[in-house]
Structures are given as C-alpha cells and as structure tokens.
C-alpha positions as CSV (number, residue, x, y, z in Angstrom):
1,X,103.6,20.4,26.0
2,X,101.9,23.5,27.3
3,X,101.8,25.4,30.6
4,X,98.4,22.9,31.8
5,X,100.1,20.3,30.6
6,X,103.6,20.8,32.0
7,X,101.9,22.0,35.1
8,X,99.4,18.5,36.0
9,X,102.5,16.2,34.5
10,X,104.6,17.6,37.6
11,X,102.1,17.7,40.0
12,X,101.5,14.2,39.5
13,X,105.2,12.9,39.4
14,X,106.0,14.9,42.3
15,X,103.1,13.4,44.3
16,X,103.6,9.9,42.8
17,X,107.7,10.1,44.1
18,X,106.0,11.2,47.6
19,X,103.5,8.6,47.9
20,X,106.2,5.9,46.2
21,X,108.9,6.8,48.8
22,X,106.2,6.3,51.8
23,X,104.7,3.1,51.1
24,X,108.1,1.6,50.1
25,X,109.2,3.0,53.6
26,X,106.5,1.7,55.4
27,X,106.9,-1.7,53.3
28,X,110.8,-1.9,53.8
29,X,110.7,-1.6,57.4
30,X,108.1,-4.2,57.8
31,X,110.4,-6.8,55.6
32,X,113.4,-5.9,57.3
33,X,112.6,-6.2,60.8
34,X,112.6,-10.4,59.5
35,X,115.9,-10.1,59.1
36,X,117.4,-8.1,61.8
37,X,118.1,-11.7,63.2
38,X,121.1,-11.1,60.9
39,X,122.7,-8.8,63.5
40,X,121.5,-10.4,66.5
41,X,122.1,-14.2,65.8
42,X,124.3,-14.2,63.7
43,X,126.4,-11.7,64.7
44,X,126.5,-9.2,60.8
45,X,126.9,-6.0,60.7
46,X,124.1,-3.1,60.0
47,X,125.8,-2.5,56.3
48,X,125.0,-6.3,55.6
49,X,121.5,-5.7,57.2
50,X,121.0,-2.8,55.0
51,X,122.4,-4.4,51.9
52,X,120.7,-7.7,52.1
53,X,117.0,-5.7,52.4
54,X,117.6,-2.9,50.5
55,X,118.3,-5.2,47.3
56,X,114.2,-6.4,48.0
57,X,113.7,-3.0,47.4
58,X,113.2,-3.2,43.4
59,X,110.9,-6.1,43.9
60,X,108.6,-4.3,45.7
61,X,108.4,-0.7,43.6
62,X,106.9,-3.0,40.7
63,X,104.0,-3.9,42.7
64,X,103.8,-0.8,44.6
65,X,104.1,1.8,41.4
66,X,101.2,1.2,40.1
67,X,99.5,2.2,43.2
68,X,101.3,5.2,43.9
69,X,100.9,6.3,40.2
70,X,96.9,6.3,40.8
71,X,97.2,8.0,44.5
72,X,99.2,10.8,42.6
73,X,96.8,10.7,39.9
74,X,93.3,10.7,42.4
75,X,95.5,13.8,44.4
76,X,96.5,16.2,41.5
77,X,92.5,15.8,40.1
78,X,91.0,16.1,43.5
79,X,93.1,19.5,44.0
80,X,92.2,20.4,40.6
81,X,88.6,20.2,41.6
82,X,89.1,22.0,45.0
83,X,90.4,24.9,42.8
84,X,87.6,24.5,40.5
85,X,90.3,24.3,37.9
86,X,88.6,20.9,36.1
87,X,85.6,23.3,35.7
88,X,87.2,26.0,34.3
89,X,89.3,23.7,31.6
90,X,86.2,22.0,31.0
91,X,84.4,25.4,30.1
92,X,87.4,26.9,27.9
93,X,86.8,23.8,25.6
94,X,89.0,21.0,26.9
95,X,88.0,17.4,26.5
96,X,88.6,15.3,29.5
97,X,90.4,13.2,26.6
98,X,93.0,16.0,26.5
99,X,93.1,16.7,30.1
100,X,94.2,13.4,30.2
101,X,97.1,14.0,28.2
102,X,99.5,15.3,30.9
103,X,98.3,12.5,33.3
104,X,99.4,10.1,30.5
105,X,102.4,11.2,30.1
106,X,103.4,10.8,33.7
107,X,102.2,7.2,33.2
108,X,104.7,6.7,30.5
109,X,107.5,8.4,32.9
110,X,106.5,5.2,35.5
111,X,105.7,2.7,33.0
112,X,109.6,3.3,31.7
113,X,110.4,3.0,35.5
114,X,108.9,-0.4,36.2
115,X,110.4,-1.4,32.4
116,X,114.0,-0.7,33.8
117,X,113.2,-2.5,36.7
118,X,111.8,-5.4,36.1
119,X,114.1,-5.8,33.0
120,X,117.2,-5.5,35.0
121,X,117.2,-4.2,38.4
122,X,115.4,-6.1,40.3
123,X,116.5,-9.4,38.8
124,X,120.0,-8.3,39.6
125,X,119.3,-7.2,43.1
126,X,118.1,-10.6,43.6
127,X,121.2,-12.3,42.5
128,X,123.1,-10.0,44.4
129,X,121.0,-11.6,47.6
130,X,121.4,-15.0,46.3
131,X,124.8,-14.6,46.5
132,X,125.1,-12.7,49.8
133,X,123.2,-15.4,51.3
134,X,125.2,-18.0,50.0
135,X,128.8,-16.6,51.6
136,X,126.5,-15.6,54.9
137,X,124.8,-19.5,55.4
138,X,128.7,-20.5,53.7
139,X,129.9,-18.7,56.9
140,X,130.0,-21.7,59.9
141,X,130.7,-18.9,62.4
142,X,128.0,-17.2,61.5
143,X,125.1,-19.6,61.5
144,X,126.7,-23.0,62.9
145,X,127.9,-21.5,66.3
146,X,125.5,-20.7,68.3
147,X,126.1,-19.5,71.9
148,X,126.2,-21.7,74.5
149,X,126.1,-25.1,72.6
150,X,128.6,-27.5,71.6
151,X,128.9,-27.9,67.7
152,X,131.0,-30.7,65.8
153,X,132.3,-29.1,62.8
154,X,133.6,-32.3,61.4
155,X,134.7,-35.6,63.1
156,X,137.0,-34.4,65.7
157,X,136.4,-30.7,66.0
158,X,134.0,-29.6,68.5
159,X,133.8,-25.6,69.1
160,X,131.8,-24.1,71.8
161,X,131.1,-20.0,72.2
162,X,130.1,-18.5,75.3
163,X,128.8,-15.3,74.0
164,X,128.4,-13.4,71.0
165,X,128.4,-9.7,71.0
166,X,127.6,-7.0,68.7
167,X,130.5,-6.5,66.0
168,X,130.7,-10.5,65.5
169,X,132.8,-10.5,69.1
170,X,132.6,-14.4,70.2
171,X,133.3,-14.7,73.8
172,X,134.4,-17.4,76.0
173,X,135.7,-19.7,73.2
174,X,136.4,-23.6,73.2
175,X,138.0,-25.3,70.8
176,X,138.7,-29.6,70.8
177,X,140.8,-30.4,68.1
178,X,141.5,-34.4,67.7
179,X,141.6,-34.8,63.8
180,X,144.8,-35.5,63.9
181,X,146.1,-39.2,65.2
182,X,148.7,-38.5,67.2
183,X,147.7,-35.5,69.0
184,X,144.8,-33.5,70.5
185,X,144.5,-29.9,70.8
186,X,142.2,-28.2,73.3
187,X,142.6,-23.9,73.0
188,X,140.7,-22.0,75.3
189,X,140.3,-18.2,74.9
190,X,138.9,-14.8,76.3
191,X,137.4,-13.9,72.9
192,X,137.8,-14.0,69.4
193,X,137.1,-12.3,66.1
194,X,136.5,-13.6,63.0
195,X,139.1,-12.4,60.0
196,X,138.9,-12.7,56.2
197,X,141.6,-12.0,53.3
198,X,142.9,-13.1,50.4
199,X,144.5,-16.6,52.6
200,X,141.2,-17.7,54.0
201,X,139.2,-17.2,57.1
202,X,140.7,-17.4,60.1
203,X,139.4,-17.5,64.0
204,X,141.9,-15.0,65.1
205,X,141.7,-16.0,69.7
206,X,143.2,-13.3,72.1
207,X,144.3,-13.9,75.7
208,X,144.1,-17.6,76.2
209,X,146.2,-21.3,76.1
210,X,146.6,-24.0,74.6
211,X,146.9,-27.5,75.4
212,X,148.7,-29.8,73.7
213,X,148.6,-33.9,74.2
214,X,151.0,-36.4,72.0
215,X,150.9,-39.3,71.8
216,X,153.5,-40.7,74.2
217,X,154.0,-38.1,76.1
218,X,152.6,-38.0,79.8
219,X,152.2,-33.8,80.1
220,X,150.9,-31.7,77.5
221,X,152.5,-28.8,76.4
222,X,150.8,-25.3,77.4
223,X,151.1,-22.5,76.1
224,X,149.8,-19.3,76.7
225,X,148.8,-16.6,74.1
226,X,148.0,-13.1,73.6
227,X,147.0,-13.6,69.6
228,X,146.6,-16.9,67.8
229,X,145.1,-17.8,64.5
230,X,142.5,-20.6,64.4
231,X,142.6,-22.0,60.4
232,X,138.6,-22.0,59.5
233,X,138.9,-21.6,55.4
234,X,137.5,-25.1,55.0
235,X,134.4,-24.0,56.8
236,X,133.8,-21.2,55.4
237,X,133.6,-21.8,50.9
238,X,130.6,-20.5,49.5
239,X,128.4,-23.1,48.0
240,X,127.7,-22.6,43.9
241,X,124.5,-20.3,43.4
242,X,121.9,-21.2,41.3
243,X,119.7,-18.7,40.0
244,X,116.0,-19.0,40.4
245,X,113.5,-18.1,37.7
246,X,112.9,-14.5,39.5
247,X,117.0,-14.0,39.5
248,X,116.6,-14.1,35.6
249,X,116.9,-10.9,33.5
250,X,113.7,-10.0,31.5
251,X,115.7,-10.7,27.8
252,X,117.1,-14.6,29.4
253,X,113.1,-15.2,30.0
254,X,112.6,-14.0,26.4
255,X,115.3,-15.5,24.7
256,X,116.3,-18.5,27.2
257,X,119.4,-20.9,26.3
258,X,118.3,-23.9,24.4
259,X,119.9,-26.2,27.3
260,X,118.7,-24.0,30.2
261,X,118.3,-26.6,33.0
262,X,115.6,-24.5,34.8
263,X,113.3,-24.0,31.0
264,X,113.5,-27.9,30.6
265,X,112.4,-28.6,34.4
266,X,109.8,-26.0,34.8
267,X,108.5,-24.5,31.7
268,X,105.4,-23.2,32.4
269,X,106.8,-21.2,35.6
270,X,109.0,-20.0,33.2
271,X,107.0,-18.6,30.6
272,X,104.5,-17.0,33.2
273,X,107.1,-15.3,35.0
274,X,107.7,-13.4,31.6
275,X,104.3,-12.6,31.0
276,X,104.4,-11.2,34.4
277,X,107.4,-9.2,33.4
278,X,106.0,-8.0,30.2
279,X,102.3,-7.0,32.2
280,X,103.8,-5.0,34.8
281,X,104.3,-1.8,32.6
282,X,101.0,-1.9,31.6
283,X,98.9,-1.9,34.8
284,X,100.4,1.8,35.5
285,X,98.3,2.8,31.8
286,X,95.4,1.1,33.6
287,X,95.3,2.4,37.1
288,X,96.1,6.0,36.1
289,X,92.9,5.7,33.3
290,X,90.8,4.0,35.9
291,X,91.6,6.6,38.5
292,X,90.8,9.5,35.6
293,X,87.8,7.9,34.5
294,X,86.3,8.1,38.2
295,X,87.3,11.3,38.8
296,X,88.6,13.4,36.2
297,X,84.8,14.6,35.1
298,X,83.9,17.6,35.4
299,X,81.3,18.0,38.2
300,X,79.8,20.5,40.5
301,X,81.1,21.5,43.8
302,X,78.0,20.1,45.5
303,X,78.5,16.6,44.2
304,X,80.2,14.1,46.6
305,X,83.3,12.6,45.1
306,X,83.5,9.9,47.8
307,X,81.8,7.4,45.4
308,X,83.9,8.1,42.9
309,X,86.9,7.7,45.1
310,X,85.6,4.2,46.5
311,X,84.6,3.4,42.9
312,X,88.0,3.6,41.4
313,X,89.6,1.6,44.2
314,X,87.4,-1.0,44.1
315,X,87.3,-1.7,40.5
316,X,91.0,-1.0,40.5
317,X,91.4,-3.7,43.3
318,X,89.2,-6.2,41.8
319,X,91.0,-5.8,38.3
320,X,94.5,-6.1,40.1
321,X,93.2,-9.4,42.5
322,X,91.9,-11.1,38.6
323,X,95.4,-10.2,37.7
324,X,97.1,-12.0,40.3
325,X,94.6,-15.3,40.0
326,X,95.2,-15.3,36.4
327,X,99.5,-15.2,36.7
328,X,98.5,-18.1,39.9
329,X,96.7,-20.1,37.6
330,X,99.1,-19.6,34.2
331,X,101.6,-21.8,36.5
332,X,100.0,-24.8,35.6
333,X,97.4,-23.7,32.5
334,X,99.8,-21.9,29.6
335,X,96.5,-20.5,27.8
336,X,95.6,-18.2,30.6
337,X,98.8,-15.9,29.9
338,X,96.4,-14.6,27.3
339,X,93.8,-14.0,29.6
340,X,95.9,-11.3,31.8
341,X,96.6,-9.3,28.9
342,X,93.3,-9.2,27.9
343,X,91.6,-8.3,31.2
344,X,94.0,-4.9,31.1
345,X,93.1,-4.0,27.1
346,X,89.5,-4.5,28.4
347,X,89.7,-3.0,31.6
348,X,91.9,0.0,30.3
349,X,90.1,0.3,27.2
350,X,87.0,0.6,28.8
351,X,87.8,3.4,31.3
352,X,89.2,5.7,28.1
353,X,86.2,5.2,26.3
354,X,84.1,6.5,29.3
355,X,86.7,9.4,29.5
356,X,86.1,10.2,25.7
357,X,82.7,9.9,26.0
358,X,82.4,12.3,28.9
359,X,80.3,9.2,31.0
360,X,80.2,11.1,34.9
361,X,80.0,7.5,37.2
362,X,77.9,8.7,40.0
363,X,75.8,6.3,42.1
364,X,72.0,5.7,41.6
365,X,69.8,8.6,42.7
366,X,68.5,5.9,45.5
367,X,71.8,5.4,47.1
368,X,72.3,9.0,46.8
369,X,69.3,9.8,48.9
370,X,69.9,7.1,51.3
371,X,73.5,7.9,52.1
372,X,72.7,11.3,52.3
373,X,69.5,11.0,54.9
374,X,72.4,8.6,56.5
375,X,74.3,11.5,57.1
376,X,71.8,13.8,58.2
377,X,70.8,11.6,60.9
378,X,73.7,10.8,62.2
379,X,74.4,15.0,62.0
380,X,71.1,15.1,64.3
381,X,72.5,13.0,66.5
382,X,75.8,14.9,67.1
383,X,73.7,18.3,67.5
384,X,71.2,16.6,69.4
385,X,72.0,18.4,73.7
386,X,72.8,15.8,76.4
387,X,70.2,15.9,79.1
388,X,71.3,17.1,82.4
C-alpha cells in the first residue's frame, strides 16, 4: 500500500469511527430514554440501565455501518476535491478504478466489522438481554409492587409499599401474611431494602413491628424490630429463557440442530434471518462503490457536486428500502432470499463499472440551467434594497 493509498484508507476509517460513534450516540440515547422506566418504576440501578441498552448497541452498528462507511467515504472525496487532489491523481495517470483501491480497502476493514458482529456479538448481546430481563420481570419487587397499591402475591400474602425511592428504597411497607392456618402475621415497617445471595432473596424491613395472631389466643404477640428478614426466594426464580431466532449465532442459523424446536415451527423466519446475516457485510461494498461512483470523478472546480451528493443518497436509499422489502417478504416467500443478493451484485456491480469506465453522473444540461437561473434569482432577491 503506498503513501495515497495509506493516506485516503485512514482518512476514511478515521472519519467513518467519527461519524459511527455519533449516529450510534444520537441512536442510543433515543432507545434508552424507553427504558429509563427501569430506574424509576422499578426501582434498578443506572449500571442495569446501562447494561440492558448498551447490549442493543451491536444491533444497531449493523444497520448503521453501512451508512457511516459512505459518509466517510462522500467526506474523504469531497476534501480531496477541495484540495484539487482528485485532479491532480487523475492527471499523473491514476484510474478512478485505482483511486478506489484505498476506499476499498477500508470497506473490507468494516465489512470484517459487521462479519464479527453479526456472527457473534450481537447475537450474544441479545441473550445477555434475554436473560437480564428474565431475572428483572423474575423479580416481584421489582415489577409486581407498585407504590401505593395492594398486591396479593399468592393466596394469603398481600404486600403494600408506600414509596419507592431511588436505590430500590421501599418505604412505608405492609405486609399480611395468613398462609399459614393457625396463624396471621401482619409486619409493618419504616422501609426496606431488597437483598440477594447465595440463600435467596430476602425483604430485609428496618424499624418496625410485628403482629402476631394464633389461633386461640386472645392478644397477639408484638414485637418490635430494628432489622428483620422477610423470606421472598419463591418470588423471585427466574423463568427458563428461550432464545429467539435474532438471539441465534450466525453458524446455529447455518448449521441448525436437526430437532431445533424454533427451525421446525418457523422455518422460513429462520432461513431469512440468515440471509440477512450473510447480506449485511456486503451492503458496506455497495454503499462505499455507490458513494465513489457519484463522486469520486474527476471534475472541475466550477461543477456543483450537490447532484452528485443527492444522487448517491437517493439511489443508495432506494437500494437499501428494496433491501429491506425483499428480507419483509422472504418471511413468507423462500425464493425471494435470492432476490436480495442479486439486487446488491447488480446494484454494486453497476456503480464499479461506471467507475471503470470513467462515466461523470451529472444532471441533464436542462436541470442544470434551471437550478442555476433558480439560484440566481433567488440571489437577486437577497441583493435586491428594502424600500424605505
């Protein structure tokens, strides 16, 4: 790789990790503020807040690196052509074929990305959720209790909570306890905390009583308490997770168990899931070649790149929308699998044989005169003095 080479392939990889970072920022916050019930309701902490949403994180690079990769790519050849740089290549005698060289490299560098991810990552990320969720909706305290109501656990245990605060504080607790037959327990308390170990989960109550009644006996027994231990293991058992068809790693969708449950019940869903999988490293090759073959052409400094710009995100959006019909409709229809992949040879192979060919996509001289008298008179009208 030599110095032009080295120099656009880390131009490009820097500016795709810029613009990859953002738009998974801006993505990320917008997902997790659905969540954030999960510290206010339900009484979590921020790590499980962060944990639970940053494990969607994977998910979405594989639909946003694509998109990055052809910002990057539309950046480093727009600043090449501020420079003139594309000009000057282009006169010492290199093809826009081997200009593209560097940019395809890059492509490989993401395409081995969104391989990594979608093989494994992201998959496992999603278990990991699957099974946070399960010991979080497991967790009665959590989701069952809710302030200010009255909630029968089981026939004969009703708990009520005043209050919950930040830190999973319950406040103002009130527990009725008649399972038993010969007595009934009724525990009142300040607050309480919730506390797991190895022994269970317990409802651990400070500064409170306790009222005991027996059968046969006229007065309860009271008893006050600083610290007492309320037994809640039997609420709180996670319930067996069953993985979805998105929780599957890429090689169990390529080489699934002859007596897979979920293969036998939905195998279409299955099979398009893996196509999807196998298609998402190639729409980086496409998106980078479409952005190149837009803009990567030599051209003078005088001519607007505007349409070329608009041009590359519109066919680049229209390609990507056909890809996501296609995967909607391989659900039900296996055939159209086939489809997908040829749409990106097509589409891919079509923008590298405009590259090779040295094609320039400009608009027709008509538009061009029309969007430029456009502009002019809307110029005039800027210039034109406001009368006193």
């Amino acid at each position: 790789m030599g110095s032009i080479d080295r120099y656009i392939f880390r131009t490009t990889l820097v500016s795709f990790a810029v613009v990859m970072g953002s738009l998974t920022g801006v993505i990320w916050i917008t997902q997790a503020l659905r969540g954030i019930d999960l510290m206010t309701s339900q009484g979590q902490t921020i790590i499980t807040f962060l944990g639970l949403t940053g494990l969607a994180v994977p998910v979405l690079v594989l639909v946003i690196a694509p998109i990055a990769l052809m910002i990057a790519v539309a950046h480093t050849l727009n600043r090449l052509a501020t420079d003139s740089e594309i000009i000057v290549m282009n006169a010492a005698g290199l093809s826009p074929i081997r200009l593209f060289r560097p940019f395809f490299y890059a492509t490989m560098v993401v395409a081995a990305l969104v391989i990594i991810i979608g093989a494994y990552i992201a998959p496992d990320g999603l278990r990991r959720i699957a099974r946070w969720d399960s010991e979080i909706t497991a967790d009665v305290l959590a989701n069952v209790l809710q302030p200010g109501r009255f909630a029968q656990l089981e026939q004969g245990l009703t708990i009520r909570v005043r209050e919950r605060q930040p830190g999973g504080l319950l406040v103002g607790v009130f527990i009725d306890d008649a399972r038993a037959p010969n007595e009934r327990v009724s525990i009142i308390a300040d607050h309480g905390t919730v506390v797991k170990n190895d022994k269970g989960s317990f409802l651990v109550l400070e500064d409170g009583h306790l009222e005991r009644f027996q059968t046969g006996k006229q007065e309860p027994a009271l008893v006050a308490f600083s610290r007492y231990a309320f037994d809640m293991s039997k609420f709180s058992r996670a319930r067996d997770v069953a993985y979805g068809i998105r929780e599957r790693y890429l090689w169990e969708l390529l080489w699934p168990a002859e007596n897979d449950p979920l293969l036998a019940r939905l195998p279409t869903e299955f099979r398009s899931e893996m196509h999807d999988r196998l298609l998402a490293p190639i729409y980086p090759f496409f998106f980078a070649a479409v952005a190149f073959a837009f803009l990567g052409l030599a051209r003078t400094t005088r001519q607007s790149r505007n349409f070329s710009m608009a041009g590359a995100v519109l066919v680049a959006f229209v390609v990507r929308l056909a890809g996501f019909a296609l995967s909607v409709i391989a659900n039900k229809t296996p055939y159209v699998a086939g489809l997908q992949y040829l749409l990106l040879f097509v589409a891919t192979g079509t923008c590298l044989w405009l590259i090779n060919r040295n094609v320039v996509i400009e608009p027709p001289a008509r538009v061009t005169e029309a969007l430029n008298a456009f502009n002019a008179s809307i110029a005039r009208l800027i210039r034109r003095p406001v009368p006193a």
